[in-house]
C-alpha positions as CSV (number, residue, x, y, z in Angstrom):
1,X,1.1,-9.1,12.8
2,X,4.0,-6.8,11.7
3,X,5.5,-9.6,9.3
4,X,1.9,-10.2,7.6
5,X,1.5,-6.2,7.1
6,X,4.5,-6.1,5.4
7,X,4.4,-9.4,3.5
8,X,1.0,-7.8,2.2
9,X,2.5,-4.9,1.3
10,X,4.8,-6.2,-1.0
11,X,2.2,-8.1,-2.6
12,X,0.1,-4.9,-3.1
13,X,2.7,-2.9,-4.6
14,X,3.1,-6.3,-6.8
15,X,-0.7,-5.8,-7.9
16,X,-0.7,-2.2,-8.4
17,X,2.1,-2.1,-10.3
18,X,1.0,-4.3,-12.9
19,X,-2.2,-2.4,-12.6
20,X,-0.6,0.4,-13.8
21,X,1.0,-1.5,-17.0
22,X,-1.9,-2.6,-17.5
23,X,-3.7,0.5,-17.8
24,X,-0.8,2.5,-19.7
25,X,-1.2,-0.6,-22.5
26,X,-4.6,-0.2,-22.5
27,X,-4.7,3.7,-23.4
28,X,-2.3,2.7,-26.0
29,X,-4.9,0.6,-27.9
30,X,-7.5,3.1,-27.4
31,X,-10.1,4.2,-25.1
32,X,-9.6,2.3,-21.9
33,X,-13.2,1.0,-20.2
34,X,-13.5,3.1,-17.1
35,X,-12.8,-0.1,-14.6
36,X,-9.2,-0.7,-16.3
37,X,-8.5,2.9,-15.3
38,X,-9.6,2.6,-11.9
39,X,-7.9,-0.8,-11.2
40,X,-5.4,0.8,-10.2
41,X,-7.0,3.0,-7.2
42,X,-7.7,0.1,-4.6
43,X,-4.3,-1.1,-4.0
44,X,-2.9,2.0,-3.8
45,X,-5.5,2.9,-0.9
46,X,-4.2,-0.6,0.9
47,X,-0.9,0.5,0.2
48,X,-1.3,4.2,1.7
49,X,-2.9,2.4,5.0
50,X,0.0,-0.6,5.2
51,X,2.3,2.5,4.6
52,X,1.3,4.9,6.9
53,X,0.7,1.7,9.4
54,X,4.9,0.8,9.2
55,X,5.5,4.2,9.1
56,X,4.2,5.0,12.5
57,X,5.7,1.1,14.2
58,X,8.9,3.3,15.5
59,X,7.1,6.2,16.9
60,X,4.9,3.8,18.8
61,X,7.1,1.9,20.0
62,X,9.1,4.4,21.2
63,X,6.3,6.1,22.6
64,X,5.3,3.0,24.5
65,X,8.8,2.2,25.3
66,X,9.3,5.6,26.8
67,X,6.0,5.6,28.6
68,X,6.8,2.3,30.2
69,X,9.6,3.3,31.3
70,X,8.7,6.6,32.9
71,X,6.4,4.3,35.5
């Protein structure tokens, strides 16, 4: 599951990325409609979630691994 989290990730950062472009081009031909300025907002959600997610793998498994091995 760790390998698809990840993989994911990288494809979310892809997508917001250009989400971003898309929306600093857009305010330079004028008044953006209000969903190009918000495109950007629902991958970075996904990729504060995947984040924090791979963030906390080594403190769990350390926690785990330490709990295991305190039996």
């Amino acid at each position: 599951m760790n390998i698809w989290i990840r993989q994911a990730h990288r494809w979310l950062s892809i997508i917001f990325t250009v989400a971003v472009i898309a929306n600093f081009v857009a305010m330079g031909l004028g008044q953006p409609p209000a969903w190009v300025t918000y495109s950007p907002l629902p991958p970075l959600f996904l990729l504060l979630f995947s984040g924090l997610y791979m963030f906390a793998l080594p403190y769990a498994a350390r926690w785990r691994s330490g709990r295991a091995a305190a039996r």
